[in-house]
N, C-alpha and C positions, 0 to 999 in steps of 0.2 A: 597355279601360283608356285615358284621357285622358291624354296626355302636354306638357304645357306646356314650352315654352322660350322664354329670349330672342332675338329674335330676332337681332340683332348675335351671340348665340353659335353659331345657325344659320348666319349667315351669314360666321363663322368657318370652322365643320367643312364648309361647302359650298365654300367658297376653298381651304381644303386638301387637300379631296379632289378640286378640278377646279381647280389655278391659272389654267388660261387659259380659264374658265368655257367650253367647249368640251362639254362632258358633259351626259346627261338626268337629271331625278331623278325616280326611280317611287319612287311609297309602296308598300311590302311588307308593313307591318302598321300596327296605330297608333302603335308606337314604333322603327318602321326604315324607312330611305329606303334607296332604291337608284340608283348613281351608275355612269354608265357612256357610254359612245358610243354604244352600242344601247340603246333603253328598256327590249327585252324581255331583254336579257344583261347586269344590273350586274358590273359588275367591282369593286364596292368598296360595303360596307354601313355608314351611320351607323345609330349605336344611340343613340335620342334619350333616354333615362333615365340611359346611364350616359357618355354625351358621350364617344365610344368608334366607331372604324372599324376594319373588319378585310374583310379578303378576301371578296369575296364566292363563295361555294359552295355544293353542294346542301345542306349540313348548313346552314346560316346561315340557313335561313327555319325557327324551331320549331315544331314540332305539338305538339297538346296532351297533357300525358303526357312530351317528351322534353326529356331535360336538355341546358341551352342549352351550345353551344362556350364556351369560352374567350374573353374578348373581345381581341384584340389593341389597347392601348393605342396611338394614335397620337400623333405629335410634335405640342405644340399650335401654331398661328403665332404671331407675335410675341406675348411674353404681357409684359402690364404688370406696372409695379412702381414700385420707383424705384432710378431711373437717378440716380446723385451725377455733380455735373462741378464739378471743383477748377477754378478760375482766378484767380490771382495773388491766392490765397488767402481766394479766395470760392466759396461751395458753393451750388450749387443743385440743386435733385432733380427730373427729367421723370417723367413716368408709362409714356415708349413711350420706342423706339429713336429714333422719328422727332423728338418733341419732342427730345427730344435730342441729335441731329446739328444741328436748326435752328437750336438756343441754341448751341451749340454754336460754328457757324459763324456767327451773327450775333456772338457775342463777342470773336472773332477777328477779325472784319473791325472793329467798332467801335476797339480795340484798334491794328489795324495795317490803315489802309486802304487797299485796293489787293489787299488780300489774295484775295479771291474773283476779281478779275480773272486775278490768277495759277491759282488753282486752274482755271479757268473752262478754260485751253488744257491742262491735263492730263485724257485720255481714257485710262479702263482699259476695255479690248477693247473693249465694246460702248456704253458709257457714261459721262458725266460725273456729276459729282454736283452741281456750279452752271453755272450760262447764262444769260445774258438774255433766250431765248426757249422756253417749254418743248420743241416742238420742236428742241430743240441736245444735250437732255440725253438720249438714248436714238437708237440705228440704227434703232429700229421705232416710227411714228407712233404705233402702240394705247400703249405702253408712256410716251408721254410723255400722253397723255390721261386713262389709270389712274396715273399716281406722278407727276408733277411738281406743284408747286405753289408758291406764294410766298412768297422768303424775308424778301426787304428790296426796296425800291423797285429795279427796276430787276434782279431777281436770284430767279431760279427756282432750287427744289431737287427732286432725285429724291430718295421716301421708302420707296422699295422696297429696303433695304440691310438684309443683316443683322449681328448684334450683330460680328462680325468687319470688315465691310466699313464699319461705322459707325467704327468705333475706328481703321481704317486710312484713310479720307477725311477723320477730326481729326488725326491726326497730319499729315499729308500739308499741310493747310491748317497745321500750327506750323509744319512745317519752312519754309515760304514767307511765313511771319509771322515767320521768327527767334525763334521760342518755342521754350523744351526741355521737352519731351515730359516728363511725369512730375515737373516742377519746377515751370514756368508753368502746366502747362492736363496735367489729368489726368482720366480718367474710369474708372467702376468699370462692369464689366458683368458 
């Protein structure tokens, strides 16, 4: 049995099942990979038909004849859509979390400039979310070479944030724009 996928959705279920691509992947069948530290020991099995990982164990490779486990549904990564962002009573809709923190924060700084410079000195534990140099925005080199990227002239963003972290590094940038939250600039996620 030929199993087709896209590949951006491969390379989805392979980012989720190894975030810090650290991991081997052995083919098990023609519709299951095997993801793991050791090639010959996966620890974790994608099911290419039904877009679907679950633990890997002796039961998890099927013989012919035996009915398949259960598949354990994994959390998907950031999944598109549309993302609404209220501001001063204009709406726009992003399709990712990322579009969305970028407009997000370019409309804020257009609005009240100076505003990213401000955000720029607030660092939550490990990270910024703007900088001037993608190096500024992450403790660890790799992490500013996989997520940073360009917002406005002069001004990098990290796009590694999730739907919670997005919506508290907008608010974060009103408060230092003099914006009210949920009045001037609101977003739905």
């Amino acid at each position: 049995m030929a199993v087709s996928i896209l590949s951006g959705k491969l390379a989805d279920l392979l980012k989720q099942a190894s975030p810090r691509g650290d991991m081997h992947v052995t083919i098990l069948s023609s519709t299951r990979l095997g993801i793991g530290i050791n090639p010959s020991h996966p620890q974790t099995v994608i099911d290419l038909v039904s877009d679907t990982m679950e633990p890997f164990s002796t039961h998890t490779i099927q013989l012919p004849g035996q009915i398949p486990p259960p598949a354990v549904i994994a959390r998907r990564t950031r999944t598109t859509g549309a993302y609404p962002l209220h501001f001063k009573g204009k709406t726009s809709s992003y399709s990712s979390l990322k579009e969305l923190l970028g407009a997000g924060l370019k409309e804020i700084e257009a609005y009240v400039p100076g505003t990213l410079a401000k955000l720029a000195k607030h660092k939550a534990r490990t990270k910024r979310i703007v900088a001037r140099a993608p190096k500024d925005l992450f403790d660890q080199t790799e992490l500013a070479e996989k997520y940073a990227e360009p917002l406005i002239d002069g001004w990098c963003y990290g796009t590694n944030n999730s739907a919670e972290e997005t919506k508290t590094w907008l608010r974060r940038a009103c408060e230092y724009a003099g914006l009210e939250w949920d009045k001037d600039f609101r977003v739905e996620l």
